[in-house]
N, C-alpha and C positions, 0 to 999 in steps of 0.2 A: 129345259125351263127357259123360259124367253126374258130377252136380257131389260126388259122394262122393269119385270118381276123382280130382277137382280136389284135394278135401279130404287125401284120402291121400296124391297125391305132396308136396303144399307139407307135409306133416308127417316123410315121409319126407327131402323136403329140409333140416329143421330140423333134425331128429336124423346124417344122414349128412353132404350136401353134396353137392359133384361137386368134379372136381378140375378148373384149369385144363390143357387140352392139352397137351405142352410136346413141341415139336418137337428140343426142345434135347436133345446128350447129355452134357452136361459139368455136373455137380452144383459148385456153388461152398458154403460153408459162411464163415460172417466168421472162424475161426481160417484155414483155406488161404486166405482174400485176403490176411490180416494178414501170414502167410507170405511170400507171394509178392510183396507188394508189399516187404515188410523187403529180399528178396534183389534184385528187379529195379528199382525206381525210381531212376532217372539222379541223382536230390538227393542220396539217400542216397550213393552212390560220390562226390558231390564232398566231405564231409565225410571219408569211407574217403582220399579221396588228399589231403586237410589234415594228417590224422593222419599218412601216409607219408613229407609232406614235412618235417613238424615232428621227428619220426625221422632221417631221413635229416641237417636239418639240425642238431640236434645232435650227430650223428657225428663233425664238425668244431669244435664249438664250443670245447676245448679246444687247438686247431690255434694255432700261434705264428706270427709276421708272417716273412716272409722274410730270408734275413740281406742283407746290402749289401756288393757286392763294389768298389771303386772303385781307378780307377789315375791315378795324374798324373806329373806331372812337376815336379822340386823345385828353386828356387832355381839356375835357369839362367839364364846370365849372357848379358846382351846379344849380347858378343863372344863368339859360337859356340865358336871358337878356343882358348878359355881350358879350354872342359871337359876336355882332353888333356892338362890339369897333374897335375901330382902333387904335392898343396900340400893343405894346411888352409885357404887361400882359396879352393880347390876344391869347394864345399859340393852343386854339382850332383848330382842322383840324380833316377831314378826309383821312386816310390812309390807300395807297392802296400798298400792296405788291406782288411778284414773286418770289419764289423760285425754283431753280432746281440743283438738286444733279447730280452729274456726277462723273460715276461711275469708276473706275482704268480699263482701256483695258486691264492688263493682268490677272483681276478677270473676265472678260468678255469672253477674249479667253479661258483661262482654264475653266470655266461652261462651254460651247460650247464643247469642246475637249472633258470633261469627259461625256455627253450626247451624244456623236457621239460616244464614246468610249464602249456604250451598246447591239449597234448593232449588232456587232459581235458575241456576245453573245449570242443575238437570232439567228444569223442567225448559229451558231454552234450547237448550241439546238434543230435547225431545221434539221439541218444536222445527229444527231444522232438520233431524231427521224426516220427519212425514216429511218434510221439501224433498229430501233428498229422495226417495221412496215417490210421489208423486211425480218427480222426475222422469225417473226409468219407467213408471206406468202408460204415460206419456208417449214417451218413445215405444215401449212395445206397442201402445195402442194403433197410435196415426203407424207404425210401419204395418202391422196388419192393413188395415183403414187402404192404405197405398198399393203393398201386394196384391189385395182384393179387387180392388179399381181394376189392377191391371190385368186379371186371371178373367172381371169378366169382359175388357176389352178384348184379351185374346181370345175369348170366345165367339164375340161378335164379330173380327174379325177372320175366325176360322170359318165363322158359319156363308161369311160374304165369298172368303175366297174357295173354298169347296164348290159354292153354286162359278163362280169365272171359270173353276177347271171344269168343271161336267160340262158349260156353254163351249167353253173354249176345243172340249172333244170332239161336242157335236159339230161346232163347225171346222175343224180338222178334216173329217169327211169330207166336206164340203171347198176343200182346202184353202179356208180363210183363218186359218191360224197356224201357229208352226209349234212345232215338237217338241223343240227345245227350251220355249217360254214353258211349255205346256209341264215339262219334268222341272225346272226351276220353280215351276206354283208350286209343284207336290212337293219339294224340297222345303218349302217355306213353310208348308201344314207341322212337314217332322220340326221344323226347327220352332214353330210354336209352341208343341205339344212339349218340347227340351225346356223351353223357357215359361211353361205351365206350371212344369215340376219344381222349376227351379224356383217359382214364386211360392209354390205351393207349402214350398219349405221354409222359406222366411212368413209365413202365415203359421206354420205349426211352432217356428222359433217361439213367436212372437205369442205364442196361445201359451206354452210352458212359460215363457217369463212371467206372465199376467198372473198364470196359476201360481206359481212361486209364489210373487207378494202376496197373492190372497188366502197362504199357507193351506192351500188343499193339493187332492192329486191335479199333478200336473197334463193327463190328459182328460180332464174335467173340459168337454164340450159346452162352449159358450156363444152368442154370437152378438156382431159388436153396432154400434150407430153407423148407418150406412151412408147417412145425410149429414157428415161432417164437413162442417167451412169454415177456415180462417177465422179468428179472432180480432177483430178491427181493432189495431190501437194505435191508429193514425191520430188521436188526440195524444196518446201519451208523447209520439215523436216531434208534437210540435211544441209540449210543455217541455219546456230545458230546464224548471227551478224547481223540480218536483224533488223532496227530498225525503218524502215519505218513506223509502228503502233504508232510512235510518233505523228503522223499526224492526228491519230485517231479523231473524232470530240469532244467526249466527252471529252477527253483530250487538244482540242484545245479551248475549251468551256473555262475551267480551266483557260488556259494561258492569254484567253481574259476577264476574271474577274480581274485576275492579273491584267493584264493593266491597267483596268478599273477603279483600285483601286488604282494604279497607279496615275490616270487621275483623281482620287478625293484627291488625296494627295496633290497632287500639285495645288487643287485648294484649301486645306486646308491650303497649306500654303502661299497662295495670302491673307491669313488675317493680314498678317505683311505690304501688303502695304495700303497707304493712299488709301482714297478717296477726293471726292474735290465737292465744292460745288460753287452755288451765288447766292446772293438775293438782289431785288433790291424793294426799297419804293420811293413811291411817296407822299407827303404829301400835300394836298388842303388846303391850311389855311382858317382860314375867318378873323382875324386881322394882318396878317401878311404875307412877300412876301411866295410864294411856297417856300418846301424844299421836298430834295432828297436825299437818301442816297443808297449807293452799296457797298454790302457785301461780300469777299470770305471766305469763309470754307475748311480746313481740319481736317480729321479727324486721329486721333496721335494713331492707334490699338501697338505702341511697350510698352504704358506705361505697369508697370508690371500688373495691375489688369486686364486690359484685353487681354492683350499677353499670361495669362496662358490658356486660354480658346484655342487659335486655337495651340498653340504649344502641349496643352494634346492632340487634337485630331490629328496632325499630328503624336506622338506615339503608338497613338492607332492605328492608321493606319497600321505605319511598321510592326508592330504585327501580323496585321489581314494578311499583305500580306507574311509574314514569315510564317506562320501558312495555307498557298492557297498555298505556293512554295512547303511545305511540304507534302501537300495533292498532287498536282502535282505528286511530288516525288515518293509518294506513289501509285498513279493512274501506273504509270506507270510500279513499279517493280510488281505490280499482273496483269496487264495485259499482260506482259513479260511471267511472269509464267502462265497463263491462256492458252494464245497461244501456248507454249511450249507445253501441256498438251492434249491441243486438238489435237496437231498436229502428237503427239506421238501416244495418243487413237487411232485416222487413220487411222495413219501406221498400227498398228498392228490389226485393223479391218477390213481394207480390204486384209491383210495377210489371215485372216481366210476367208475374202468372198473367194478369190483366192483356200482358200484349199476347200473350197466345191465343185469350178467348177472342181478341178485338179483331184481330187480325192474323196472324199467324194461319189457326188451324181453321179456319172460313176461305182462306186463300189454296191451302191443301185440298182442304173439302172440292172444292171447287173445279181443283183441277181433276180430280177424280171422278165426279159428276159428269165433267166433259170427257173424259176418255172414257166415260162408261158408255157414254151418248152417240159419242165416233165407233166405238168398237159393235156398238147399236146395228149402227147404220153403215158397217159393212166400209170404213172409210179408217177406221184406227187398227193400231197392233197392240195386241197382246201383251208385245212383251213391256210396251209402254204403260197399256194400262196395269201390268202386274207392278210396275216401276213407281207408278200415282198412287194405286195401295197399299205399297211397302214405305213408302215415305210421309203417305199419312198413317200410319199404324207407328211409323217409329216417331212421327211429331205429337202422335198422341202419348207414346210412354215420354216424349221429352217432357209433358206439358205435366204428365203422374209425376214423372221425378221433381221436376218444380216446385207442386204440391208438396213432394217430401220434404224438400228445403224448406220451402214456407214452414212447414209443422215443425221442424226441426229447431230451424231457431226461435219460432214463437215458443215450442218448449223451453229453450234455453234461457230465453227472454221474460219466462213463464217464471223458470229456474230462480234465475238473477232479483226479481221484484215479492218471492214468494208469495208467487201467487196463490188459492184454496181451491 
């Protein structure tokens, strides 16, 4: 094959490509994983039935204790005999009582309010899980996405230097090439075909992780966006007062324990009011007319023996939630800085992806164009020009890996501002 032919396709392959095969017929996109992992992953529903049960239990939470029904027997005398008088020294009866406690309504609303007040909690927990879970989706994706790039680089590649070694033979004959370039190309085919495999296995990792979150069999054939690019958020790195990550869920998680703790406080300190009771007897005589008696109850929680008990824990309390505002506090000023950091990394990562397209691999390109040109025209070596192919094949996986890091930290950056 004549080395024009060589020249034209690897220029043809610069401008179009080829596409990887894809046996698969199921297209996946990261908004339908994010989907489908939100609706099917087993974490999420234990969170959905937290929330059911924290409902369900304050249904009841305003629910009063059972009344107390009791029966005895009153002031019977040794001498059995005697109860068949009919006398005022006759005090014998049976007695029948009912009791029921009733309990202060605003110990009843506050339990209710602090049990309602949990929910949020899960349901914020629930919220930074999908973060968390869209995360690693993320990552398995762009590392396929990347692996991919680089299996059908190595193709394109193989396909270029296969045709250099068959020219490179023929002219061997002719002896305008040498030997030992000649077995160093063929060395370089095995060591693509090593580093095929080796890609080809972080693409099958990267297919079991996916299939994981989206709880099916994990060699469920899929295939993924071929046409993925960066995510410009060159506005966000030049906005510095964005504080909208306040909103973050794990951080709103935070705010909702607060409350919550809040919503036990105040039901810690409903131990200062009364409760209220009444009990009512009946009494059956057998020497004397019936008797009745009706009782109310309070109960006095201000005396000091047991007012120290719900007042220690109302202190405890303040404590605990000065010490969660703190944490707050804290959550925030490193997420602050987290965000700042990724968003800086970014910037200055897809600066360099930019200088590989700008200049970088145009300059490689280039020089390989021109050794393909010399080796043409019977004026270049072999082993040069396998030396311009090997170093743009290795500037193009620099340029993939790049790409990795960009997806990398935009996930993480992705991660950091919970993104959907």
């Amino acid at each position: 094959m004549k080395v024009k032919t060589i020249i034209a396709l690897f220029l043809n392959l610069l401008v179009t490509g080829s596409t990887i095969k894809a046996q698969d017929t199921v297209a996946l996109s990261l908004p339908n994983i994010f989907k489908e992992v939100d609706e099917s992953y087993p974490l999420l529903r234990v969170y959905q039935n937290r929330i059911s049960s924290i409902r369900a239990l304050a249904e009841g939470a305003r629910s009063w204790m059972p009344p107390t029904v009791s029966v005895a027997i009153d002031k019977f005398p040794y001498q059995l005999s005697m109860i068949r008088e009919k006398s005022a020294m006759n005090q014998a009866g049976i007695m029948f009582s009912a009791q029921q406690m009733i309990p202060n309504a605003a110990k009843l609303n506050a339990k209710r309010d602090f049990i309602l007040s949990q929910q949020d909690i899960s349901s914020n927990e629930a919220e930074w899980e999908k973060n968390v879970l869209h995360y690693a989706a993320r990552l398995y994706y762009y590392r396929r996405f990347t692996a991919e790039r680089k299996i059908k680089l190595v193709h394109d590649y193989e396909g270029l230097l296969k045709m250099l070694v068959k020219t490179a033979r023929d002219k061997y004959v002719y002896n305008q090439s040498d030997l030992p370039s000649i077995f160093k190309a063929e060395a370089s085919l095995s060591e693509l075909k090593n580093m095929e495999t080796m890609l080809l296995s972080q693409v099958a990792e990267s297919t079991i992780g996916i299939n994981t979150l989206l709880s099916r069999d994990v060699n469920t054939p899929f295939v993924i966006d071929s046409l993925l690019q960066p995510t410009d958020y060159q506005a966000d790195f030049v906005n510095t007062d964005d504080t909208t990550f306040f909103n973050r869920s794990d951080i709103l998680a935070t705010e909702s324990r607060i409350r919550s703790m809040k919503s036990s406080l105040r039901l810690a300190a409903t131990g200062s009011k009364p409760d209220f009771g009444i009990q009512f007897s009946h009494g059956q005589m057998f020497g004397m007319p019936n008797q009745f008696s009706l009782m109310g109850m309070v109960t006095i929680p201000i005396v000091p023996w047991s007012s120290r008990m719900y007042k220690s824990e109302v202190r405890s309390m303040n404590f605990d939630i000065e010490a969660m505002q703190n944490e707050r506090s804290t959550m925030r000023l490193m997420t602050r800085q987290m965000i700042r950091e990724k968003i800086t990394m970014l910037n200055f990562e897809n600066q360099q992806l930019r200088n590989f397209d700008i200049s970088i691999l145009p300059a490689y390109r280039k020089n390989l164009e021109s050794n393909l040109l010399a080796y043409r025209q019977n004026t270049g070596n072999f082993f040069v020009l396998l030396d311009a192919w090997n170093m743009l094949l290795m500037k193009e996986m620099e340029r993939i890996d790049k790409l990795a890091q960009v997806f990398a930290i935009q996930s993480e950056y992705e991660y950091q501002r919970e993104k959907k």
